[in-house]
LUMLUMDREN-2810 file (N, C-alpha, C; in Angstrom, 1 decimal):
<atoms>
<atom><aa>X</aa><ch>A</ch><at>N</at><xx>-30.6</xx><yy>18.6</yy><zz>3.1</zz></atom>
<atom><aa>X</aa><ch>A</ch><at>CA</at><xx>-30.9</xx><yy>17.6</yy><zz>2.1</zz></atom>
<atom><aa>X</aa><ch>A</ch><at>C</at><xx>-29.9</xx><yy>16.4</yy><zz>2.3</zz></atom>
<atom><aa>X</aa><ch>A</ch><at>N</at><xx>-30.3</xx><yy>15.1</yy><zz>2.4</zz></atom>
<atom><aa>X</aa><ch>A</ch><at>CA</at><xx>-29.4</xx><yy>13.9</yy><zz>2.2</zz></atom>
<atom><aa>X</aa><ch>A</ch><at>C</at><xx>-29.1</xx><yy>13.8</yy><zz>1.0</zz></atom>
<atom><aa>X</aa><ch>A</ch><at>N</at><xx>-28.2</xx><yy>13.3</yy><zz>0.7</zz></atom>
<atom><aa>X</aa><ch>A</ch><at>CA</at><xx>-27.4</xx><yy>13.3</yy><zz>-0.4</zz></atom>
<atom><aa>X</aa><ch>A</ch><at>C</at><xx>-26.2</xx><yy>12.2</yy><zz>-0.5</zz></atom>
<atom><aa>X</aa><ch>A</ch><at>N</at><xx>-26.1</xx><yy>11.3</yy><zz>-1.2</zz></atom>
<atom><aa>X</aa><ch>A</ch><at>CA</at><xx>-24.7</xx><yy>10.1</yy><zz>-1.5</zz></atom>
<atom><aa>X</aa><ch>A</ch><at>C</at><xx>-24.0</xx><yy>10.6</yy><zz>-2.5</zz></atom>
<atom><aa>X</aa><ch>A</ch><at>N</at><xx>-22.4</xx><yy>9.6</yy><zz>-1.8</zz></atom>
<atom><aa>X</aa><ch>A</ch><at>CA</at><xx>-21.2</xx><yy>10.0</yy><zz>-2.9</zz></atom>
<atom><aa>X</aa><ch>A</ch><at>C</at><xx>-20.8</xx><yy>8.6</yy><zz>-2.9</zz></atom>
<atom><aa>X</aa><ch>A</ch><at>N</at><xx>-20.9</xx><yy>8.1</yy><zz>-4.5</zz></atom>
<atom><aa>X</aa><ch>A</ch><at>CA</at><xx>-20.4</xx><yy>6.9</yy><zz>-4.8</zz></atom>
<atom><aa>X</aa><ch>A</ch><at>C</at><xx>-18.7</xx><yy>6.5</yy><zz>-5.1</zz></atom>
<atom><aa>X</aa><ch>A</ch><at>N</at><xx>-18.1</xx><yy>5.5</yy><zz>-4.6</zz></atom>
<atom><aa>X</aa><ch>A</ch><at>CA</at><xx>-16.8</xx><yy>5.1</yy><zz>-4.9</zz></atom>
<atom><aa>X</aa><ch>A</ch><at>C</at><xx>-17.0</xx><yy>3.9</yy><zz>-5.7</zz></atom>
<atom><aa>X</aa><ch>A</ch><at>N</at><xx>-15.6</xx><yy>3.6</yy><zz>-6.6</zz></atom>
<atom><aa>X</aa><ch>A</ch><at>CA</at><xx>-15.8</xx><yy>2.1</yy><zz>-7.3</zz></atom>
<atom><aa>X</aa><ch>A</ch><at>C</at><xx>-14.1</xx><yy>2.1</yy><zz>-7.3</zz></atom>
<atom><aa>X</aa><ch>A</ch><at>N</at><xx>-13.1</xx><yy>1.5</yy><zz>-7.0</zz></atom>
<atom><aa>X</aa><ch>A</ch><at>CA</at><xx>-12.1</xx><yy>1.4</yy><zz>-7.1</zz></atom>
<atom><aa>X</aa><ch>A</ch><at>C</at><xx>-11.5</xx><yy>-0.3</yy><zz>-7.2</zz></atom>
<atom><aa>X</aa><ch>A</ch><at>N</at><xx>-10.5</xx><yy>-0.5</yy><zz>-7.8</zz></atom>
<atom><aa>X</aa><ch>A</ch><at>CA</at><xx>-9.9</xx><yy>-2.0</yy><zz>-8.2</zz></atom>
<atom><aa>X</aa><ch>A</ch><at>C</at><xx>-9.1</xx><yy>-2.6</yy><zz>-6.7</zz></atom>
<atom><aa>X</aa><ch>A</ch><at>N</at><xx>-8.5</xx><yy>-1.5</yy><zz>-6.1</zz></atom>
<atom><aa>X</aa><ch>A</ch><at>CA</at><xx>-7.9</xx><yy>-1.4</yy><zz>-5.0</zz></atom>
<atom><aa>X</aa><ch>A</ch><at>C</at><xx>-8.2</xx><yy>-0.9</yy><zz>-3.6</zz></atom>
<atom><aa>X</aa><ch>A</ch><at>N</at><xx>-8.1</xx><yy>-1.5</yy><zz>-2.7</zz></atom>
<atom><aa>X</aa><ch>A</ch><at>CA</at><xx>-9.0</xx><yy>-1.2</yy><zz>-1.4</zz></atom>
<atom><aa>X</aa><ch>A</ch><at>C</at><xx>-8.0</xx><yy>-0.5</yy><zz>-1.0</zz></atom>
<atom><aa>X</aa><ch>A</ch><at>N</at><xx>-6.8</xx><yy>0.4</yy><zz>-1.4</zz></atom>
<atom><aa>X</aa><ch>A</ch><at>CA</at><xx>-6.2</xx><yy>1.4</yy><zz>-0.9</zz></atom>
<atom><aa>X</aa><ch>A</ch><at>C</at><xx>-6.3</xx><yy>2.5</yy><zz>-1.7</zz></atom>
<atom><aa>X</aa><ch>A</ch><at>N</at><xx>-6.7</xx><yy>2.0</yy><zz>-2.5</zz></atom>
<atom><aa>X</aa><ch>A</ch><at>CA</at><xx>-7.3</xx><yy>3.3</yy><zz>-3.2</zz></atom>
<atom><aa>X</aa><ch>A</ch><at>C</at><xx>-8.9</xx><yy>3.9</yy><zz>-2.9</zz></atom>
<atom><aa>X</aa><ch>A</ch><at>N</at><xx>-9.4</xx><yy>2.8</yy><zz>-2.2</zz></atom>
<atom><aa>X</aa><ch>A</ch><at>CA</at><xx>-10.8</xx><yy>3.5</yy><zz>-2.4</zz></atom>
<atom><aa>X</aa><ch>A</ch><at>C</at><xx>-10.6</xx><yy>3.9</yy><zz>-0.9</zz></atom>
<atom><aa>X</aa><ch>A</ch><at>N</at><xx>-9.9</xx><yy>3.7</yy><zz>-0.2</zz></atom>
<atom><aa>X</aa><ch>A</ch><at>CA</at><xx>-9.8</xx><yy>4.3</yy><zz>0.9</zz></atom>
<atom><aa>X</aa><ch>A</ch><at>C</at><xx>-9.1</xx><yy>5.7</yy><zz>1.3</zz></atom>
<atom><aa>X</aa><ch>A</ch><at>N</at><xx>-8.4</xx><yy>5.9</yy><zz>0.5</zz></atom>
<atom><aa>X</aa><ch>A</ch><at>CA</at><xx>-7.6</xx><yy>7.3</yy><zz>-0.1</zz></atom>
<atom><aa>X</aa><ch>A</ch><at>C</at><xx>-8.8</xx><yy>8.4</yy><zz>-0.4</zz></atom>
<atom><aa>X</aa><ch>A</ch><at>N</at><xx>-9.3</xx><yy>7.9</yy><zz>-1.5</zz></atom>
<atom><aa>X</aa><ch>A</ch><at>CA</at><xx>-10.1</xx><yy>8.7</yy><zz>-1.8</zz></atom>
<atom><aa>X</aa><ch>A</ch><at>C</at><xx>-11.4</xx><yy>9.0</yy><zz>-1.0</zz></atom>
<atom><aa>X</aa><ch>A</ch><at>N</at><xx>-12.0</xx><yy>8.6</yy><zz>-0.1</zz></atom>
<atom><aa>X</aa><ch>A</ch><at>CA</at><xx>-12.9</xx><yy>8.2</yy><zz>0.6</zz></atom>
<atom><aa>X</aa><ch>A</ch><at>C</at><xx>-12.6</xx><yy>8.8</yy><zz>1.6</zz></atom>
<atom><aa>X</aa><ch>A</ch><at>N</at><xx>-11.3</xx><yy>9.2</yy><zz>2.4</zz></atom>
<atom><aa>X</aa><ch>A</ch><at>CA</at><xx>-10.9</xx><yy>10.0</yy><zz>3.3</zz></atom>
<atom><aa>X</aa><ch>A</ch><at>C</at><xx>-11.1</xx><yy>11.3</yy><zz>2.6</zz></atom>
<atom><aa>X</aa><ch>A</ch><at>N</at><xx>-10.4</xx><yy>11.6</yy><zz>1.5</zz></atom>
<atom><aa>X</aa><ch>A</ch><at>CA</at><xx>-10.2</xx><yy>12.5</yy><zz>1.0</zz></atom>
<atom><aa>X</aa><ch>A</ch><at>C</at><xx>-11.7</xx><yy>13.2</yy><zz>1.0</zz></atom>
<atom><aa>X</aa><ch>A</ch><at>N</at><xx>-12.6</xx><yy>12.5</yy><zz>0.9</zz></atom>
<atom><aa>X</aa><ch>A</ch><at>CA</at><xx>-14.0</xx><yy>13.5</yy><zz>0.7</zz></atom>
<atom><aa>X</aa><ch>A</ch><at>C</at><xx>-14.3</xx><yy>13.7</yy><zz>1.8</zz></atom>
<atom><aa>X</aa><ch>A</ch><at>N</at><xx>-14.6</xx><yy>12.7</yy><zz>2.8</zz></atom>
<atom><aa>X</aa><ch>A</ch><at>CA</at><xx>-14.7</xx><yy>12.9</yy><zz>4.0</zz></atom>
<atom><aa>X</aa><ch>A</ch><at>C</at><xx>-13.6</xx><yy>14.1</yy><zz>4.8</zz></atom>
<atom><aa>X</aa><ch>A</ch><at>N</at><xx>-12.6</xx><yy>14.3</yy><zz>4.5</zz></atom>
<atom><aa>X</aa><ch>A</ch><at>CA</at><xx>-12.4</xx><yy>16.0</yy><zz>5.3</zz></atom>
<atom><aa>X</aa><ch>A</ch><at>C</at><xx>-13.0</xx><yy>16.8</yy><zz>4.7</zz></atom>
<atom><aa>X</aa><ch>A</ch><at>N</at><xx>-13.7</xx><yy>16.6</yy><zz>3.0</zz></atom>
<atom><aa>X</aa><ch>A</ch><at>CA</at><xx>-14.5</xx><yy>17.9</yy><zz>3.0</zz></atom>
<atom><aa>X</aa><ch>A</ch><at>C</at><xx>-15.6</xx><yy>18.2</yy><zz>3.9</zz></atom>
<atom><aa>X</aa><ch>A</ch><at>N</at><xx>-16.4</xx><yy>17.0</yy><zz>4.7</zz></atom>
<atom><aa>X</aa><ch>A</ch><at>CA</at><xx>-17.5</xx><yy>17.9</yy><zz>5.0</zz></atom>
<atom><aa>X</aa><ch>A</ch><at>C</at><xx>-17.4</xx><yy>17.5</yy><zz>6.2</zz></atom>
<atom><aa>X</aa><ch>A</ch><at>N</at><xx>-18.2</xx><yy>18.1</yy><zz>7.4</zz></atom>
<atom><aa>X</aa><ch>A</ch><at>CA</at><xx>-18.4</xx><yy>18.6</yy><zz>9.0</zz></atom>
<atom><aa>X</aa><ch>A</ch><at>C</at><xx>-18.8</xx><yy>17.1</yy><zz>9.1</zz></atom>
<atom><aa>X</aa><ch>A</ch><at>N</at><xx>-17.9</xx><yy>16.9</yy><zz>10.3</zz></atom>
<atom><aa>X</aa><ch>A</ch><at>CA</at><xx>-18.5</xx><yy>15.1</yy><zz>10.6</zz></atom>
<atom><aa>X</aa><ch>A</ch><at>C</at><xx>-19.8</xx><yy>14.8</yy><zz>11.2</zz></atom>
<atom><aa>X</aa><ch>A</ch><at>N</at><xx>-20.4</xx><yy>15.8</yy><zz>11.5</zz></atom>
<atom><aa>X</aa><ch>A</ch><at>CA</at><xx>-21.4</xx><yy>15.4</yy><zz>12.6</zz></atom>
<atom><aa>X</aa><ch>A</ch><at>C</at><xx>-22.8</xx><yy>15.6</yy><zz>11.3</zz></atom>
<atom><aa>X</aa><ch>A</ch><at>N</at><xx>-22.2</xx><yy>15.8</yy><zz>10.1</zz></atom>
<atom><aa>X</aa><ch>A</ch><at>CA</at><xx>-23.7</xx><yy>15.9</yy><zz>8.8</zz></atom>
<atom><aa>X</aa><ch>A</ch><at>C</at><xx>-23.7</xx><yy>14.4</yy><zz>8.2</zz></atom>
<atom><aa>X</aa><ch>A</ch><at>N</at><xx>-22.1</xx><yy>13.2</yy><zz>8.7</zz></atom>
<atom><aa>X</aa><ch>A</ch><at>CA</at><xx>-22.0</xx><yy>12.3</yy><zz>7.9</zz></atom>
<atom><aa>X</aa><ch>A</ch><at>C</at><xx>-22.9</xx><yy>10.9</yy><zz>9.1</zz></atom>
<atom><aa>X</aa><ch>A</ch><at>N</at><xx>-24.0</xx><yy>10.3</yy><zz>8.1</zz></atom>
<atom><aa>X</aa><ch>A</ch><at>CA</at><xx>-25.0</xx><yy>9.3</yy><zz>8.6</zz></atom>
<atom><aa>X</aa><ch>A</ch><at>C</at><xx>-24.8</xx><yy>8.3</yy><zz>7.9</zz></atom>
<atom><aa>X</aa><ch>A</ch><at>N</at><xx>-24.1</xx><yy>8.0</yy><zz>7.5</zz></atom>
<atom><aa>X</aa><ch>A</ch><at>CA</at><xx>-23.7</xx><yy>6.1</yy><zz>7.6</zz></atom>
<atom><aa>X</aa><ch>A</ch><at>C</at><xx>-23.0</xx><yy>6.0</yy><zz>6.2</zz></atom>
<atom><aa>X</aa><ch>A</ch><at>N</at><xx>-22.0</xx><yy>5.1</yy><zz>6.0</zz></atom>
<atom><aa>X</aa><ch>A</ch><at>CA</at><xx>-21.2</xx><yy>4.5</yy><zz>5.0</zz></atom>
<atom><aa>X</aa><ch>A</ch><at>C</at><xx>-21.7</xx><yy>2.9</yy><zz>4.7</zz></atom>
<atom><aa>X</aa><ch>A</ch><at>N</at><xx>-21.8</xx><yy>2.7</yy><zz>3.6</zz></atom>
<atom><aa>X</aa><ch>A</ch><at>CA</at><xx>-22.1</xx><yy>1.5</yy><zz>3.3</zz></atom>
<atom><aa>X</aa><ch>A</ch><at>C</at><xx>-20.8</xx><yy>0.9</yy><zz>2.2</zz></atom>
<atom><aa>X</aa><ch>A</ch><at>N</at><xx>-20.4</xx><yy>-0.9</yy><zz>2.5</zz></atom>
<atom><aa>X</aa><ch>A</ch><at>CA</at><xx>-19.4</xx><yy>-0.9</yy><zz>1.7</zz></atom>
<atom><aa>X</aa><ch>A</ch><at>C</at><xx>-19.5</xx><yy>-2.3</yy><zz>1.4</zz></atom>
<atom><aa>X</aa><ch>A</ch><at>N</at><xx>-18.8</xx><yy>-2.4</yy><zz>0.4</zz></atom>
<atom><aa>X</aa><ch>A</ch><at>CA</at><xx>-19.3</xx><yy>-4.0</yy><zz>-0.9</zz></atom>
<atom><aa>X</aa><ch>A</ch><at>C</at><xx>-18.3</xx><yy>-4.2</yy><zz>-1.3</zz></atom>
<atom><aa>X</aa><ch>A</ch><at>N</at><xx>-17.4</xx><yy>-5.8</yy><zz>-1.2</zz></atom>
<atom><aa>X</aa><ch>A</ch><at>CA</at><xx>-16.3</xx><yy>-5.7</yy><zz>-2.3</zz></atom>
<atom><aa>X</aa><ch>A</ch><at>C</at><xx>-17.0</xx><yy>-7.5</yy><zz>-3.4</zz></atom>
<atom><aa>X</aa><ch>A</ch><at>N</at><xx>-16.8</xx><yy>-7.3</yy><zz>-4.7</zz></atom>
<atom><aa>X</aa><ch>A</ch><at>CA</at><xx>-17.6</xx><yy>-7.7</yy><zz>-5.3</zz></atom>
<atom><aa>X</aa><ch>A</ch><at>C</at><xx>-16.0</xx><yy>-9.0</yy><zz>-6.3</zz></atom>
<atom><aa>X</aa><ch>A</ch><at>N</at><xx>-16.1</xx><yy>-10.2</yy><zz>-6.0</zz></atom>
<atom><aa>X</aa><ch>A</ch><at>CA</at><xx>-15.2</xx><yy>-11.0</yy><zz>-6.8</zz></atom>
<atom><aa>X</aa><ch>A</ch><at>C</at><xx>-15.3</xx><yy>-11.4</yy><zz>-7.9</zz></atom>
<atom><aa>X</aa><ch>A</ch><at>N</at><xx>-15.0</xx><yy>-11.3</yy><zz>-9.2</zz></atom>
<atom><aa>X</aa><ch>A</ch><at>CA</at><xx>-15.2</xx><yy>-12.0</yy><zz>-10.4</zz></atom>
<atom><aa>X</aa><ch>A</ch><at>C</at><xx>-13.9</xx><yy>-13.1</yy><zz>-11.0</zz></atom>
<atom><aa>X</aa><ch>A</ch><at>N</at><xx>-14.3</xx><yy>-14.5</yy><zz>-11.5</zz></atom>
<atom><aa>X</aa><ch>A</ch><at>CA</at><xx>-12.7</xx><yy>-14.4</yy><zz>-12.0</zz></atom>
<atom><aa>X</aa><ch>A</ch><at>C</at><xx>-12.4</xx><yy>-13.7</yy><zz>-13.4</zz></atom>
<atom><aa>X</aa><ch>A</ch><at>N</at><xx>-11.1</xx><yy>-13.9</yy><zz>-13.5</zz></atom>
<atom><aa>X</aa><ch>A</ch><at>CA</at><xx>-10.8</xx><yy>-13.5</yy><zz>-14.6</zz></atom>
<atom><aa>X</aa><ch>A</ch><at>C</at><xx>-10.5</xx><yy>-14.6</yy><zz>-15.7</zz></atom>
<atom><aa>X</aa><ch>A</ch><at>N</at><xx>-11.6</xx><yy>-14.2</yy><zz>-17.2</zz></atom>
<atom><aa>X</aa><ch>A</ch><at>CA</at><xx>-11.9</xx><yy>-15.5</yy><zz>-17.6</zz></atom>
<atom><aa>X</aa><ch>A</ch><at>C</at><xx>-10.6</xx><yy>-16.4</yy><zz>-18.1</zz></atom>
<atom><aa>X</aa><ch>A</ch><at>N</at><xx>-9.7</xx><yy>-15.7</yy><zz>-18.8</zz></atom>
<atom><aa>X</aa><ch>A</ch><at>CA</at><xx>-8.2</xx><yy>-15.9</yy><zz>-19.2</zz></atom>
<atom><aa>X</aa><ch>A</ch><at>C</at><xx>-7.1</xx><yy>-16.3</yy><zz>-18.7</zz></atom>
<atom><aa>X</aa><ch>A</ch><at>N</at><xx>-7.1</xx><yy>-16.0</yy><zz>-17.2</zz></atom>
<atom><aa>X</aa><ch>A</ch><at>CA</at><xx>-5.9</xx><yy>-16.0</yy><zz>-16.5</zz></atom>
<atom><aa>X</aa><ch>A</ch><at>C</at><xx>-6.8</xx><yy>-16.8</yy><zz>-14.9</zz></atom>
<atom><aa>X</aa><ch>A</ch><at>N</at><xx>-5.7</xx><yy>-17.6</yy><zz>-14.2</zz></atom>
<atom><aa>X</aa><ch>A</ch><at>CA</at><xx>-6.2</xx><yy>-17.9</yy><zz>-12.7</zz></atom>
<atom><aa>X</aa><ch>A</ch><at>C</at><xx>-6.5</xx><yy>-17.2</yy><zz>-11.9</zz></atom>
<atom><aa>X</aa><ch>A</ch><at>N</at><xx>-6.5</xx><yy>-16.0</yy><zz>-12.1</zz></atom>
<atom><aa>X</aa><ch>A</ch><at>CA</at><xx>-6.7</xx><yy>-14.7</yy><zz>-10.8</zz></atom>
<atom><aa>X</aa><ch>A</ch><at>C</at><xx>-8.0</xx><yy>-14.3</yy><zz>-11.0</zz></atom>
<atom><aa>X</aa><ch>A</ch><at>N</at><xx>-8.4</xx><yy>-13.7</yy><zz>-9.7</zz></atom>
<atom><aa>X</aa><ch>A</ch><at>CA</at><xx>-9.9</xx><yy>-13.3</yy><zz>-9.5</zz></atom>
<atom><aa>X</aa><ch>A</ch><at>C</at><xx>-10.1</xx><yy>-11.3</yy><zz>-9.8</zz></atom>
<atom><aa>X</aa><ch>A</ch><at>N</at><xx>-10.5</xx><yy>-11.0</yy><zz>-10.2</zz></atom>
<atom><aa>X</aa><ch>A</ch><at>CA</at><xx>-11.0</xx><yy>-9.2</yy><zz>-10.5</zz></atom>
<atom><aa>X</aa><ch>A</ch><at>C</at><xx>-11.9</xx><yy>-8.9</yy><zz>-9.0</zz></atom>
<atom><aa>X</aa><ch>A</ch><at>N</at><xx>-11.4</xx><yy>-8.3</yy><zz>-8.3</zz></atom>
<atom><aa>X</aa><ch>A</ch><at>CA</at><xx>-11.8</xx><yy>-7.2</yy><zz>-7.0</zz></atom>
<atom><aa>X</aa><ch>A</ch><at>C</at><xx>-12.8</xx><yy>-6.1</yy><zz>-7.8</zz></atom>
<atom><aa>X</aa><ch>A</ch><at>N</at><xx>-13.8</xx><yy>-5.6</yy><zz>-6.9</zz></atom>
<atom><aa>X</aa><ch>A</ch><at>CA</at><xx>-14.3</xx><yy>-4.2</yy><zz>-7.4</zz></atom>
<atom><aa>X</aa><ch>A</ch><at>C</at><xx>-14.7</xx><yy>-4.1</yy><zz>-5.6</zz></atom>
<atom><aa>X</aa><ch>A</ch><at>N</at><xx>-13.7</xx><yy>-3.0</yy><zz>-5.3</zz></atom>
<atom><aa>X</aa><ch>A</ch><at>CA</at><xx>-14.2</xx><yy>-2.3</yy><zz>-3.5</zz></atom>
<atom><aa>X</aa><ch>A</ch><at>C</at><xx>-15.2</xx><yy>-1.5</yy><zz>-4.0</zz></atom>
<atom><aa>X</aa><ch>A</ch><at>N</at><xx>-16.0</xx><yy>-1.3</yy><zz>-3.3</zz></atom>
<atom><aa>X</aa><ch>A</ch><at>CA</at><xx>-17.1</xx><yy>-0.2</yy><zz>-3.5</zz></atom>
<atom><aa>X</aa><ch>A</ch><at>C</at><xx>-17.7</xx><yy>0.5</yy><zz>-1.9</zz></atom>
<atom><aa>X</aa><ch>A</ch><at>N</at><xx>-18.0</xx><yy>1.7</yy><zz>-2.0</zz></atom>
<atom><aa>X</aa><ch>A</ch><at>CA</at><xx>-18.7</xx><yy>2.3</yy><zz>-0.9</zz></atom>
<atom><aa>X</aa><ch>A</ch><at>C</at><xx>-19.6</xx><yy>3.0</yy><zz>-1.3</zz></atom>
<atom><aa>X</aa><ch>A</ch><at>N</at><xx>-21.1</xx><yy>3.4</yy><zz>-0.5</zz></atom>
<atom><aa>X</aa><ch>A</ch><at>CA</at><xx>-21.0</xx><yy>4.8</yy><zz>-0.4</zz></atom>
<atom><aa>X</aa><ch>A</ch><at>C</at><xx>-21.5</xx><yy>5.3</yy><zz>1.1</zz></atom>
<atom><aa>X</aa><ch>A</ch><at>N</at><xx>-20.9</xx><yy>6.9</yy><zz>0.7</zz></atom>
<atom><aa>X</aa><ch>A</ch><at>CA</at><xx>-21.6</xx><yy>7.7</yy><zz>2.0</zz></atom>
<atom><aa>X</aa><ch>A</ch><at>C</at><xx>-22.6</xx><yy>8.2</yy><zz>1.9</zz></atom>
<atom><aa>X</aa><ch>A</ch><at>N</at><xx>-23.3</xx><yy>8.2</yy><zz>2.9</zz></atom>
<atom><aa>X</aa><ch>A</ch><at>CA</at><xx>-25.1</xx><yy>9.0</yy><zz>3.2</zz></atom>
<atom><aa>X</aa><ch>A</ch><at>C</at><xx>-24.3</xx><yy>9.9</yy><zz>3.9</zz></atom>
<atom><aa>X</aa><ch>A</ch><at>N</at><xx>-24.5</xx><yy>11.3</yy><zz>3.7</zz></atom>
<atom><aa>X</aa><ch>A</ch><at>CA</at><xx>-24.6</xx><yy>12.4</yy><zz>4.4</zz></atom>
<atom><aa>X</aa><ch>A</ch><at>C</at><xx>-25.6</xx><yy>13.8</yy><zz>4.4</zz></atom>
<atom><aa>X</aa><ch>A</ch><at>N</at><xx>-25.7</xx><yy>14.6</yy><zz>4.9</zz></atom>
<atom><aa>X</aa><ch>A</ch><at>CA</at><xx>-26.5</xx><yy>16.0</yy><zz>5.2</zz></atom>
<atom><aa>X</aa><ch>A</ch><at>C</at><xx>-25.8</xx><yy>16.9</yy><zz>4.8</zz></atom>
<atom><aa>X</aa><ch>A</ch><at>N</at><xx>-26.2</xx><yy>17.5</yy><zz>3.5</zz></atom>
<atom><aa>X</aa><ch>A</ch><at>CA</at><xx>-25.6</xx><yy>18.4</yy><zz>3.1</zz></atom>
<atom><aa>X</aa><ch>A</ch><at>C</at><xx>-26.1</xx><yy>20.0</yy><zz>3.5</zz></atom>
</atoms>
């Protein structure tokens, strides 16, 4: 069965952390493609812009 695991993190070291982290749970040869988005908004109050990293993995479970 295919099956996705969604990430959403503020930090692209963090979504990368955790995204490793799942990926040693499963056998690499079940994992069929990662898809990845990072999305800018500003921030309405202050000069700085809001990051959202996002991924996901398609794999065979």
């Amino acid at each position: 069965m295919i099956q996705v695991k969604l990430f959403d993190r503020e930090h692209e070291k963090d979504l990368e952390k955790e995204m490793n982290r799942f990926l040693r749970g499963i056998d690499e040869t079940s994992l069929l493609d990662i898809k990845y988005n990072v999305a800018a908004m500003p921030e309405e109050e202050e000069e700085e812009q809001i990051y959202c990293f996002s991924a996901m993995i398609i794999y065979k479970a």
